[in-house]
C-alpha angles and dihedrals in degrees: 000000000000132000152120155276116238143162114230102236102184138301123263139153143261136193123229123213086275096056096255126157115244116191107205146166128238119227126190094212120188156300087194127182126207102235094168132013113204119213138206093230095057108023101022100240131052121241150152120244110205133208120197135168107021107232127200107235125039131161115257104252085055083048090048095050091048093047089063079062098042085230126121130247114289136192107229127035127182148175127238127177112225122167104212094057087161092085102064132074131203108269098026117159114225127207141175091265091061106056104013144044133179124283087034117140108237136182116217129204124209147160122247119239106258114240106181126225103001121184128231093267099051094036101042112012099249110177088230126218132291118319096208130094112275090043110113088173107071097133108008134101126286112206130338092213145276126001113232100352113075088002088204152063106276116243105272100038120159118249148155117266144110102353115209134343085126135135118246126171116208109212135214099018116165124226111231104166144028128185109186097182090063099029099238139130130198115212130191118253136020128296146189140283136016130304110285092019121130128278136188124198131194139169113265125276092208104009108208104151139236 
C-alpha cells in the first residue's frame, strides 16, 4: 500500500461549492526519495524504503546505507509495500502527484502529543469521588479490585500513569486540497501529533469518505 512521509504543519478551514465549512489539516507531504527497494527473490516481500527531511549529521553506517542511493542522510525512513516495484528506481524522488489526487481516501498515522504522568481522571475519564467537604478522595483511585480472590488488580486496569507519545492512525480522511508547488496537502478532519511532528499517509485500506 503507497504512501508518504509528511510533517503536520496546522489545521485550518476550507469552504466546498455549498458553502460549507471544512475544517482541515495542513500537511507538508514529501518530497520523498527511494533509498531501498525490497524484492520478493531476495527478501521475500517487495517494498518501497522511503527517505524524507535531509538532516545535517548521521552516523556513518546511516551515511553509508544512503550513499548506495546517492542520496544524503535523512531523518525519517520507512517501508511501504507496493506490488509493481519495477517502476521505481534508487534515488527517485517522490511527490504528491505521484501517489495521490485530490478527492483520494487516505489514512493518516500520527503520534499523540505527550502529555507526562497523567492521573486516572485526565488518562482514562474516571468520574472521580465525591466533590463535597469530608471527601479526601476527589481525584484518586476507588478500588483496585477484589479483596482475597483474586487477591490482586486484574491485568488492564486502568491507572495513572505516561499519557500519550502513542501511535494512532485516523481512518477515512478525504483529501481536499493539494498545493504542488509547496508540497502540502489539506485533509479533512483532525489528526494526530504536534506541529512539525511525522506523518505518515496512505491510501486508504476501506475508503468510505469523510
Amino acid at each position: 500500500m503507497m504512501g508518504l512521509l509528511g510533517k503536520k504543519i496546522r489545521m485550518t478551514q476550507l469552504f466546498d461549492e455549498k458553502g460549507k465549512v471544512i475544517p482541515c489539516t495542513i500537511v507538508k507531504l514529501g518530497p520523498c526519495y527511494v533509498v531501498q527497494k525490497k524484492v520478493k527473490e531476495k527478501d521475500g516481500y517487495c517494498a518501497l524504503q522511503l527517505g524524507f527531511d535531509e538532516k545535517k549529521k548521521s552516523n556513518k553506517p546511516m551515511m553509508g546505507h544512503f550513499k548506495k542511493a546517492n542520496l544524503p542522510a535523512m531523518r525519517y525512513l520507512k517501508e511501504f509495500k507496493v506490488e509493481d516495484i519495477d517502476k521505481f528506481e534508487i534515488g527517485q524522488e517522490l511527490k504528491i502527484k505521484d501517489v495521490f489526487k485530490e478527492g483520494d481516501i487516505v489514512d493518516v498515522t500520527g503520534w499523540t502529543k505527550g502529555r507526562g504522568f497523567a492521573g486516572g481522571m485526565k488518562r482514562w475519564g474516571w468520574s472521580g469521588g465525591p466533590a463535597s467537604h469530608g471527601s479526601q478522595s476527589h481525584r484518586r483511585i476507588g478500588s483496585l479490585g477484589s479483596g482475597t480472590d483474586p487477591g490482586r488488580p486484574w491485568k488492564g486496569r486502568t491507572l495513572p500513569g505516561h499519557y500519550g507519545c502513542e501511535r494512532v492512525t485516523v481512518k477515512n480522511l478525504r483529501i481536499v486540497r493539494i498545493d504542488e508547488d509547496s508540497h502540502l496537502v489539506y485533509i479533512s478532519g483532525a489528526i494526530p501529533g504536534y506541529r512539525n511532528s511525522l506523518v505518515i499517509v496512505k491510501k486508504a485500506k476501506s475508503a468510505t469518505g469523510k
